[in-house]
Every structure is written in C-alpha cells, then in structure tokens.
N, C-alpha and C positions, 0 to 999 in steps of 0.2 A: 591397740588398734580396735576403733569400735566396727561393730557389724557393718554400716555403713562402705565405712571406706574398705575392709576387707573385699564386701562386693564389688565395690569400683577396680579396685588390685586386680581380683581375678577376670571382670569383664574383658582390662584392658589385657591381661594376658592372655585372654581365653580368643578375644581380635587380632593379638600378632599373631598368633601361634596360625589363624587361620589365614591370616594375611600370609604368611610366609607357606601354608601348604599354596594356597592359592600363587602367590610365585612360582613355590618349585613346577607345580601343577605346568606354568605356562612355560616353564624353561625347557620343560620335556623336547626334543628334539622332533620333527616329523620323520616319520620314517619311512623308507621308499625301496621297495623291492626290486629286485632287476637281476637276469639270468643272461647269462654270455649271448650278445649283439653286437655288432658295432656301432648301429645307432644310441644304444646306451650309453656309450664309451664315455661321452663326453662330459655324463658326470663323475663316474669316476677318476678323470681326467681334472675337474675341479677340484675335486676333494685331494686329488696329489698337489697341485698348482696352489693350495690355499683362496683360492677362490670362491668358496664355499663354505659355509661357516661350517666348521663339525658343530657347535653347541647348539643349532637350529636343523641340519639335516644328518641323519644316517643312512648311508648305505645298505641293503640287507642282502647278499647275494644269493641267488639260488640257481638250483639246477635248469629249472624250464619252468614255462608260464602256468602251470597247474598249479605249481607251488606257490606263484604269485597268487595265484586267485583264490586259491586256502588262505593263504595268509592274510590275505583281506577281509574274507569272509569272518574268519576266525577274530579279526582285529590286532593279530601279531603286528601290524603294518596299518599305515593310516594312506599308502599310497603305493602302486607299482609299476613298472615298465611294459607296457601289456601294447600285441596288435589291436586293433579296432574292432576284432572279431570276438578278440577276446573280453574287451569289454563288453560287449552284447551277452556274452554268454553269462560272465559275473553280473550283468542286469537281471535277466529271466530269475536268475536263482536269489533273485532277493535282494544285491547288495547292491546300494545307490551310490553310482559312482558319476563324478563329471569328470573331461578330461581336460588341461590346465596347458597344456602343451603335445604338440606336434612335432615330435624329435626327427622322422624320417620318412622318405615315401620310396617304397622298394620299387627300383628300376634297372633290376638285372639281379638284385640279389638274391634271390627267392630264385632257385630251377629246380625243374625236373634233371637228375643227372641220371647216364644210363650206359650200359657197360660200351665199349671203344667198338666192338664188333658191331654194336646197332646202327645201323645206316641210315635210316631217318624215322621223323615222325610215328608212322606209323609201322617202326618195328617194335614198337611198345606192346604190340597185342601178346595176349599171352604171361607178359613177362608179372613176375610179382612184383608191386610196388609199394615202398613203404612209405609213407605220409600220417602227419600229425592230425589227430581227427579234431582239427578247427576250421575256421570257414578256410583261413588261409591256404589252408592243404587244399579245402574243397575247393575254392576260386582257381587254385592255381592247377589243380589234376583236371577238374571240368575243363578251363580251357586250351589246356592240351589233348582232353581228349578229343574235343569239338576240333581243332584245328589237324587232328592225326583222321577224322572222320571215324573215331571210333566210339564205343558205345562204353560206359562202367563194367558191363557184362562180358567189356573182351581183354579184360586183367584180371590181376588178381590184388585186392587192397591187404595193407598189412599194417593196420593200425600202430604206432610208434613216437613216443615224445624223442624232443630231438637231442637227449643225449644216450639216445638207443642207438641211433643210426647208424655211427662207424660202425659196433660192433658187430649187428643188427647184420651190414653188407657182409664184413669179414669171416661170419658166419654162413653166411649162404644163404640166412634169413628171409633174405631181398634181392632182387636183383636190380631194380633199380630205386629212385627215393627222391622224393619233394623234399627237398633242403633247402639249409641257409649259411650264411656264412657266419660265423670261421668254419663247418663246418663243410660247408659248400667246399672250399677252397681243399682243404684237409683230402675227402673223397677225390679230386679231379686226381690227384697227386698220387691217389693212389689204384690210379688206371681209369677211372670215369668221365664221364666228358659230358658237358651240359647241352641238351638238345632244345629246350623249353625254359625261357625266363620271365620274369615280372617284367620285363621292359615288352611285352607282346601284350600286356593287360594293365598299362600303366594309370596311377591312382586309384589303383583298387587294395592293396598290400600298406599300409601305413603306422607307422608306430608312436604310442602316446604315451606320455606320464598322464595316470589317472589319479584321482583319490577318492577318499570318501566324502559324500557331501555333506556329512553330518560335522565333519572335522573341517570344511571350509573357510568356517568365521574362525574356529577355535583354534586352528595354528598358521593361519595365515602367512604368520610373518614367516615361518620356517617353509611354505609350501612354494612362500614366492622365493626366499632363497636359492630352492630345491631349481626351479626354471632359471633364475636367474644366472646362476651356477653353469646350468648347461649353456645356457647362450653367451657366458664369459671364453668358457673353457670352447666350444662352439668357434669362434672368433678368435681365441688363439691361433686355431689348429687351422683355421683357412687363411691367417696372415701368414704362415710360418711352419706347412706341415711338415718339414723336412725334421725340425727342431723336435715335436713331440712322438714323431713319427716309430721311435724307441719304447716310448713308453706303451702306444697304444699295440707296438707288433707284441710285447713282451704278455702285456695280458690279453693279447686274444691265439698267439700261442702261432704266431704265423713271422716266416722271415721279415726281419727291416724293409728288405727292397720290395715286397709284395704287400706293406702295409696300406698306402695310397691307392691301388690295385682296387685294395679290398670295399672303399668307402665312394670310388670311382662310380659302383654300381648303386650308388644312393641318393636321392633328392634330401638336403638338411636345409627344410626351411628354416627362416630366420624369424627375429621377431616382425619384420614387416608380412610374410608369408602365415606367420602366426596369426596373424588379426582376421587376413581373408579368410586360413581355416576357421577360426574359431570366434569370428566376431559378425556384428552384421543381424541385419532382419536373417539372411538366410546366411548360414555358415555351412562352407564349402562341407562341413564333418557330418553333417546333418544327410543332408544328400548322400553321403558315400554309406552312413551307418544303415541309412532307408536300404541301399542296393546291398550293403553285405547280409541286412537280415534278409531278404529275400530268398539270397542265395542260400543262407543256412536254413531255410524255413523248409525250402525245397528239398534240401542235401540232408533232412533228421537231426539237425543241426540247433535247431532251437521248436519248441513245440507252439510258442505264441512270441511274436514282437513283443520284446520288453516294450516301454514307456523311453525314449532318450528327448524328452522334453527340457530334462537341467543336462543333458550331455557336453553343450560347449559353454566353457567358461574362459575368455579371454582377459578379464580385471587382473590377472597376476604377472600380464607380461611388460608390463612396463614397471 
C-alpha cells in the first residue's frame, strides 16, 4: 500500500468514525425533568402507554422545582416541568429557556389550607404559614391576604419547598401552608381544610414543559416527541379516564376513587389552546409572564425582568 492510498484509508476512516459520533451524538435522548404534579402526569403516562419513544425522550424525576432549575442550569437536563414563575426566575439567573408547551392552568389546585378550627378568611392573622418562595406562593398568599383584608405583617412566613410540607405541618412547623396537590389532597385528609384556591385568581398559576434554547434546533425531533407524548397520553385520559385512572392514582399516591377529583381542579389545554398560549403576534404567555414578573419584582422575587422575548415557541405542537 503506497502512501497515497494509506491516506485515503485513513480519511475515510477518520469520516465514519465521525459520522457515527455524530449519529450517536443525535441519538442522545432529550431529557425532561419533572417533580410530583398532576399536570406532569401525562407524560409519564406516555412513557407507560408506549406512546412516547424512550430512545428520543427521558424522564428525569425529582423532588421539587429547584432541582428542576439546577439541573437545567447545570445541563443534567436539556428540559423541565416548571410553573411560569419559575421560569422567570431560571431567566434572571442566566439560563435561556423558551417554553414549548402549556400542560396545565391551576383552577383550584393551588390552596391555602388551614387548620378546621379557623372559621374564615381572616382567621389567618397571626397564624404561621408555610409557602414556597416562588412567585406562585407569592401570587397565591398576596391574594389571599388582600381578600382576608390583611397585611404580610399580620403572619408569620415560613419559607418551605413542597416536599417539606406534610412534615413541616406534623411538626408544628406551620400551622397553615400554600399547597398543591397530591399534596393538597394528602394535608385535607389529615384534618385541614382549604379556605383560599387558584380558582379565585384564575390564569395566573400555569404550568410548562420549558427547554433550552440552545438545544431547540439540536434535539428537536426528541423535544417534539416530548409534547407530542403528552398530548397522546393527554387524550387518552379525557376519552377514557376511568381506564387509566389506576395508573395515575398509583403514582401520585392518592385513592382510585379520588383520582378524577384530583385533575377536576385543573385547565389541560390542548393543542388548539396551545397555539392561543403560545402562538400569535401576541401569545396569551407573554402577558401572563409580563403580570407574574411584576409580582415577583415587587415580592424580592426577581431583582430585574429577565428578557422573555424567545419565551414562546409554538413550531413543536403540531
């Protein structure tokens, strides 16, 4: 073999060898972060049903949305299940994220819960309350306190991510608490009773699959999966929720018969409802993220408006 063709040999081997990183490279799965909701449910409800490819999307479950938002930061995760507040707040700190879908609009499931003995509204005063320091907490304690006519200065806050809560009450930690469900549901059960919900503040509470925008073009195919998946699995569950209604009581840790209950208190747009959030000169998500940073701007919550100029991205729902 003369030098020649030796060079040609190794070119073309030196091209597959990259041709095939660069496959494996695109095979890589997108990966999607997500902490116990019901509004997430529905893709881990894919991913049981085969409706969702594993070799394009992963699962990655965690405790609560801080983890999401490290893990994003960090790049463990190219995507996660995050409120709309909480995007804002992974905006400010650096990490450019659009959000790709609109899984949920909380209309009851979000309450203040507060012990049986409190008689109304404004027996709140006083009492310790434990809330997530996101806007979400903020949105939902501000207007309860406005509606109870009282002031921040007439409780007491008790800062707590929300797989503190039970213990957090059981404790004596708290006496009351800005929750969510399965959580929500979990505390009534065990003597508390909801005085103040997201259906008093409706379309302010909503929840999104985000990603990165860096990773937008580069895993597409797996990101559209990722939506597609839920709005499969989505559609399942509203032809026929009696049929999966097992599955989803088992992983969110709540009776069969209180499963439906539980999803009762939630808006799950669809993909036509998708397009109006997120499509359009003006997308409905635009307006709501303008009114949540405010609120957090006010509440110590964010120090300047991030930039949500690439925030809504509609191209992956069809």
């Amino acid at each position: 073999m003369n030098r020649r063709e030796w060079l040609k040999l190794s070119l073309a081997a030196s091209l597959s060898l990259t041709a095939s990183s660069c496959s494996l490279k695109r095979s890589q799965p997108v990966r999607i972060a997500a902490h116990m909701w019901p509004g997430y449910e529905f893709l881990y409800l894919a991913r049981s049903l085969d409706v969702m490819d594993p070799a394009l999307v992963r699962l990655v479950e965690t405790p609560n949305a801080t983890a999401n938002i490290r893990a994003l930061g960090s790049h463990v995760v190219e995507g996660a299940c995050l409120t709309l507040d909480e995007v804002l707040t992974a905006l400010e700190r650096g990490i450019r994220l659009s959000v790709v879908c609109v899984l949920d609009v909380s209309m009851g499931a979000d309450a203040l819960l507060v012990p049986a003995n409190v008689e109304s509204l404004a027996g709140i005063k006083g009492l310790r309350i434990g809330v997530e320091h996101t806007a979400t907490g903020a949105v939902m304690l501000d207007a309860a306190l406005k509606a109870a006519g009282l002031a921040p200065d007439d409780i007491e806050i008790v800062y707590l991510s929300i797989d503190e809560h039970i213990q957090s009450y059981h404790n004596g930690l708290v006496e009351a608490l800005v929750t969510y469900e399965p959580v929500k549901n979990q505390l009534i059960k065990a003597g508390m009773k909801s005085i103040f919900t997201s259906s008093e503040i409706p379309g302010n509470i909503i929840d999104v699959i985000t990603v990165r925008t860096d990773v937008l073009n580069k895993q597409r195919e797996g990101i559209r999966e990722a939506v597609q998946g839920h709005f499969r699995a989505l559609e399942r569950w509203q032809a026929d929720p009696e049929k999966y209604a097992g599955y989803l009581a088992k992983r969110l840790d709540v009776p069969h018969d209180e499963i439906t209950g539980l999803f009762s208190d939630l808006e799950l747009p669809d993909r036509m409802a998708n397009r109006q959030w997120l499509g359009g000169k003006q997308p409905e998500i635009m307006e709501t993220a303008r009114h949540l940073g405010e609120t957090m701007l006010a509440s110590g919550l964010l120090n300047t408006m991030p930039d949500i100029s690439l925030l809504a991205n509609d191209s992956l729902l069809d």
